[in-house]
C-alpha positions as CSV (number, residue, x, y, z in Angstrom):
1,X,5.7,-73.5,36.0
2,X,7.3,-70.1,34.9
3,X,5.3,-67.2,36.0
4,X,5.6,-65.5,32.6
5,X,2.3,-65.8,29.8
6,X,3.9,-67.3,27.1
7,X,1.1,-66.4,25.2
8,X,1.4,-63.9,22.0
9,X,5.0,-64.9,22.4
10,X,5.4,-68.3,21.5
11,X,3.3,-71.1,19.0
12,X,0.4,-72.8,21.1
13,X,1.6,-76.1,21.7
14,X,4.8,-76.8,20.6
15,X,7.1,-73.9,19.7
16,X,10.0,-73.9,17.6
17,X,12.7,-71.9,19.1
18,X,16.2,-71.1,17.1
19,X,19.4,-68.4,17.4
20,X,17.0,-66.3,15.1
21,X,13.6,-66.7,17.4
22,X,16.2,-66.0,20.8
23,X,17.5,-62.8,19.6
24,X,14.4,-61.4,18.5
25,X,13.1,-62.7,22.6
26,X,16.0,-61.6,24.3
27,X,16.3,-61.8,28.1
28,X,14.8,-58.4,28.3
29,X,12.3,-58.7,26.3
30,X,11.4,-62.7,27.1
31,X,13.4,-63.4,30.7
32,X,11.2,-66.5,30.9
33,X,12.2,-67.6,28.6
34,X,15.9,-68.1,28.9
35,X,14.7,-69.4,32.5
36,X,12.8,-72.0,31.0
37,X,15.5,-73.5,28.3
38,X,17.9,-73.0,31.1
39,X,15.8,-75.0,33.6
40,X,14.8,-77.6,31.2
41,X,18.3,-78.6,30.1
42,X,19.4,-78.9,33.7
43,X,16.3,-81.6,34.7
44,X,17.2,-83.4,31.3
45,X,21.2,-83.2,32.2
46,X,20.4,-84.5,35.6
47,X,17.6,-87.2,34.2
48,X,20.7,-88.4,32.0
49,X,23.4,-88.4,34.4
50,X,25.8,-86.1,32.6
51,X,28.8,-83.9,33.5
52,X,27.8,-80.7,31.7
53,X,24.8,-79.3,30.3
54,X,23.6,-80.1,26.4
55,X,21.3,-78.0,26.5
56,X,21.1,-74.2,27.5
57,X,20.0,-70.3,26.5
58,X,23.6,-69.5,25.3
59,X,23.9,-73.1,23.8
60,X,21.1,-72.7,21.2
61,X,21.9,-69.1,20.7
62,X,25.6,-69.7,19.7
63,X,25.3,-72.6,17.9
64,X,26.5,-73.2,14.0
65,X,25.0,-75.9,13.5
66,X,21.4,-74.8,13.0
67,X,20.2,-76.1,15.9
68,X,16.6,-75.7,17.1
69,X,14.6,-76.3,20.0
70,X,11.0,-77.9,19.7
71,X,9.4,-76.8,23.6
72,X,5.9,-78.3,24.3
73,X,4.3,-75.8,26.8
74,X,0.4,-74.7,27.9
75,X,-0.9,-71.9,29.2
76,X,-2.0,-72.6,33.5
77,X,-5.5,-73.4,33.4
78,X,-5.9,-71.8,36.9
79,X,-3.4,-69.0,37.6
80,X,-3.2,-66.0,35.4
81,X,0.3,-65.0,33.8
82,X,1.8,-68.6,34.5
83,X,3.1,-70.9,31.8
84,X,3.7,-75.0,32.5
85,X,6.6,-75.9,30.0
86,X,6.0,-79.7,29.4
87,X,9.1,-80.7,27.4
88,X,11.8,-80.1,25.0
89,X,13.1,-81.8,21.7
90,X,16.6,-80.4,20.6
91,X,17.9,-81.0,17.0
92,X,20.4,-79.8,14.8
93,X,22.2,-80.9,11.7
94,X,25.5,-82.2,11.8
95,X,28.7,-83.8,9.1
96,X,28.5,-87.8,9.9
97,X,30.3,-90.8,8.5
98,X,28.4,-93.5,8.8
99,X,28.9,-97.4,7.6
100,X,25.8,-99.5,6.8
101,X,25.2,-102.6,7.8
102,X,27.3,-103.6,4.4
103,X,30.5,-101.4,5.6
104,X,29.7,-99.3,3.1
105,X,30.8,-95.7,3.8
106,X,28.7,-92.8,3.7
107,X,29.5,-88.9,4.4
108,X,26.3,-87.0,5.1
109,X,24.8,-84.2,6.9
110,X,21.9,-85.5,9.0
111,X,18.9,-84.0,11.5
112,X,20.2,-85.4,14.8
113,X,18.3,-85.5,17.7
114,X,20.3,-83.9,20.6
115,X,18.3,-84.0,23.7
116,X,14.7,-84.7,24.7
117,X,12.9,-84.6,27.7
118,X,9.9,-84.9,29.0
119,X,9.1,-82.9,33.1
120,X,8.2,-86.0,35.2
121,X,5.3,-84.6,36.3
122,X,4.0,-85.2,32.6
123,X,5.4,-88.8,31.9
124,X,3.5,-91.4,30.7
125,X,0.9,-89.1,28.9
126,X,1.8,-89.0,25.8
127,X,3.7,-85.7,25.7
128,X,6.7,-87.1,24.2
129,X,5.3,-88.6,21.2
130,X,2.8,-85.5,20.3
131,X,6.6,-83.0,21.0
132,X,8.2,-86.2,18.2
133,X,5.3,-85.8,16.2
134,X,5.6,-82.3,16.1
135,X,9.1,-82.0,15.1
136,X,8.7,-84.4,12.0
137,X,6.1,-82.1,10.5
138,X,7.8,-78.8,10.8
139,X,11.2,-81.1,9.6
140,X,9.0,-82.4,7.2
141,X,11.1,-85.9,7.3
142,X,10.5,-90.0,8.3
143,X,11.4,-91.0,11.6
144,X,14.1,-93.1,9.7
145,X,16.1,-90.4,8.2
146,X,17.2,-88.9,11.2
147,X,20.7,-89.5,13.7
148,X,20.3,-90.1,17.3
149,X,22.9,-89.1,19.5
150,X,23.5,-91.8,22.0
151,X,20.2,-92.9,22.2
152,X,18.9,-95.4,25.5
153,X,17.8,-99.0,24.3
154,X,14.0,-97.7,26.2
155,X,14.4,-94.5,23.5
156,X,14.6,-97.1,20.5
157,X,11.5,-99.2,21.7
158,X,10.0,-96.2,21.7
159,X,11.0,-95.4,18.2
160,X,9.8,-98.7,17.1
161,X,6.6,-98.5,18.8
162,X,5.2,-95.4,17.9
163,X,7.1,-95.1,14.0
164,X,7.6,-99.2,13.3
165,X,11.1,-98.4,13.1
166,X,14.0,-101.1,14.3
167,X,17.4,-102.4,13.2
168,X,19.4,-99.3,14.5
169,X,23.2,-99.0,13.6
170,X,25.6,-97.8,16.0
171,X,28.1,-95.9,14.5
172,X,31.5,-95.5,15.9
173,X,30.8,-91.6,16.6
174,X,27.8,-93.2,19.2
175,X,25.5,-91.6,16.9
176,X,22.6,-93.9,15.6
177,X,20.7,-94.7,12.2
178,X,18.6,-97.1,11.4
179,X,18.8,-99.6,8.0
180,X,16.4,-97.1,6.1
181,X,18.5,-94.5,6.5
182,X,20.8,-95.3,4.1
183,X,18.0,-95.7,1.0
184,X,17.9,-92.0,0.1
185,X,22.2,-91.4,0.0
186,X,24.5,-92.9,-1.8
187,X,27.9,-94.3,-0.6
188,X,31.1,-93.2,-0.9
189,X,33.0,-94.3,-4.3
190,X,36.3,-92.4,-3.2
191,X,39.4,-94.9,-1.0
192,X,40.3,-92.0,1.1
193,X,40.0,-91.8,4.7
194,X,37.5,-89.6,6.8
195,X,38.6,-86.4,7.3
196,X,36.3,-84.7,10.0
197,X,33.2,-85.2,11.4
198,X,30.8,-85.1,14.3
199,X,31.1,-87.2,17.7
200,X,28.7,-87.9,20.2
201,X,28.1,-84.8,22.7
202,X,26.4,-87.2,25.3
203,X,29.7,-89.4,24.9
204,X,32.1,-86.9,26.4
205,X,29.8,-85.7,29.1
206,X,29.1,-89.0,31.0
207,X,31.4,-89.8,33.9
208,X,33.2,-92.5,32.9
209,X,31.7,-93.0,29.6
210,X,32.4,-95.8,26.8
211,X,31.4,-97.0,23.8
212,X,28.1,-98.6,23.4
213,X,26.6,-100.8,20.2
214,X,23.6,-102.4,21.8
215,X,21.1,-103.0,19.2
216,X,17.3,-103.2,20.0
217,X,15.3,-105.6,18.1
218,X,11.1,-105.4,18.5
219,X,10.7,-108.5,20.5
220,X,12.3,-106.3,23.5
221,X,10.5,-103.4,22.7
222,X,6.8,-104.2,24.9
223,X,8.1,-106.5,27.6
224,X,7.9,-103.0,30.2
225,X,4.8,-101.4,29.4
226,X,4.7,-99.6,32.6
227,X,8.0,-97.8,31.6
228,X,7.7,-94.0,32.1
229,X,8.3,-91.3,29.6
230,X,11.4,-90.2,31.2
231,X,12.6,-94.1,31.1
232,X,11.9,-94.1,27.8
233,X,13.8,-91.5,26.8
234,X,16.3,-91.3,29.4
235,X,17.3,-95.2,29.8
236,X,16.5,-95.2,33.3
237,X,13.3,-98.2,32.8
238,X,14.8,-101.4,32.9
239,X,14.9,-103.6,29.7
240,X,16.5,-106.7,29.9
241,X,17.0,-106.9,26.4
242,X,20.4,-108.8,25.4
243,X,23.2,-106.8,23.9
244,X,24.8,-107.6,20.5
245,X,27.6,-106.1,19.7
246,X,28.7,-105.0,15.8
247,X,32.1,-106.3,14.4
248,X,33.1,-103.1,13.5
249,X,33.2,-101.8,17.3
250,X,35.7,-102.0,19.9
251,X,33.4,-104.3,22.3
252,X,32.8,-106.7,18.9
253,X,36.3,-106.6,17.8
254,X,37.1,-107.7,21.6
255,X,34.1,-110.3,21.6
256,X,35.5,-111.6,18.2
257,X,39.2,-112.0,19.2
258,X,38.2,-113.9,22.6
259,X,35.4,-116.0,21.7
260,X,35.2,-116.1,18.5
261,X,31.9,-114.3,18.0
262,X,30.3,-110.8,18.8
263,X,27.3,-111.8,21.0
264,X,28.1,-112.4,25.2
265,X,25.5,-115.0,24.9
């Protein structure tokens, strides 16, 4: 709860909220607001067990690479002038190279989804997928076209069971896209190297943080159907789905020169 009427202020439901929308609702015009971002990102930094903030006021206000945040809120139904902010969906486009499932190279700029959270005392309601649904529209994209930073194996069950998506493809940056991606861009035609491009922000801020390639396939997707929201998205439900590991990653170039193959099973 923020004691602050978001109303006349911000969308009904979900609100879209970029460096344009913060300056025009600066702090002294909007304090709540800043509280709220501010708050939010701390819970979903704390929910993710990571060393520094993704997700902040200052964050979304300095950022260059049009980053915008989707925040699901309602007005109280009881007390007057108080807001309940639900949850918040962060994207932002960013410079990948990516290899399908061919090793085919591609250089693109994708929608990545940055952070995502859902307040606990609104999991398993199905706030998350209404604040997902939401974001596609405005985006006006397919689930499959965009890049997931780091996502939990729970968050891609959850991709598959609402959007029928599967077959993700961990990229070396820890960014993920799935097969489909790849059908609207073309691959690279040029030899040369890549230059620059975007890594994983969840990467760097996990204490003691490595690479991960675990795939998830459907048939571990609806084994946990009691799984909160916040273990969906967050990675904190248990799924005792098996990890495979891709060739072209450390873990499956390790798997491949001990044993001969790239699964630990």
């Amino acid at each position: 709860e923020v004691a602050f009427d978001f109303t006349g202020v911000l969308d009904e439901g979900v609100a879209k909220l970029d460096n344009h929308t913060l300056t025009r609702l600066n702090p002294r015009r909007c304090w709540a607001l800043q509280w709220a971002i501010d708050h939010m990102g701390a819970l979903s930094t704390q929910a993710q067990k990571l060393r520094r903030q993704l997700t902040s006021y200052d964050k979304l206000l300095d950022s260059d690479d049009e980053q915008k945040l989707y925040l699901l809120w309602e007005k109280h139904p009881e007390k007057q002038n108080v807001s309940i902010v639900i949850g918040m969906l962060k994207v932002g486009k960013k410079k990948l190279f990516l290899l399908n499932e061919k090793q085919q190279n591609y250089e693109v700029e994708a929608l990545c989804v940055l952070d995502f959270f859902v307040h606990e005392s609104r999991q398993r309601q199905g706030f998350g997928h209404v604040l997902f649904d939401a974001m596609l529209v405005e985006e006006v994209l397919q689930p499959y076209q965009l890049a997931i930073d780091r996502p939990s194996n729970p968050f891609l069950c959850f991709i598959h069971k609402h959007y029928e998506i599967s077959e993700p493809l961990w990229q070396s940056t820890n960014f993920v896209v799935f097969r489909s991606f790849f059908d609207d861009h073309q691959p690279r035609t040029n030899g040369r190297g890549f230059q620059s491009h975007s890594m994983s922000e969840k990467q760097s801020s996990r204490p003691n943080s490595r690479s991960s390639s675990i795939s998830a396939s459907p048939r571990h997707c609806f084994s946990h159907r009691g799984d909160s929201a916040s273990g969906i998205i967050h990675g904190t439900a248990p799924v005792d789905a098996r990890p495979t590991y891709a060739p072209d990653t450390p873990q499956g170039r390790k798997n491949t020169r001990d044993f001969g193959h790239t699964s630990l099973w």
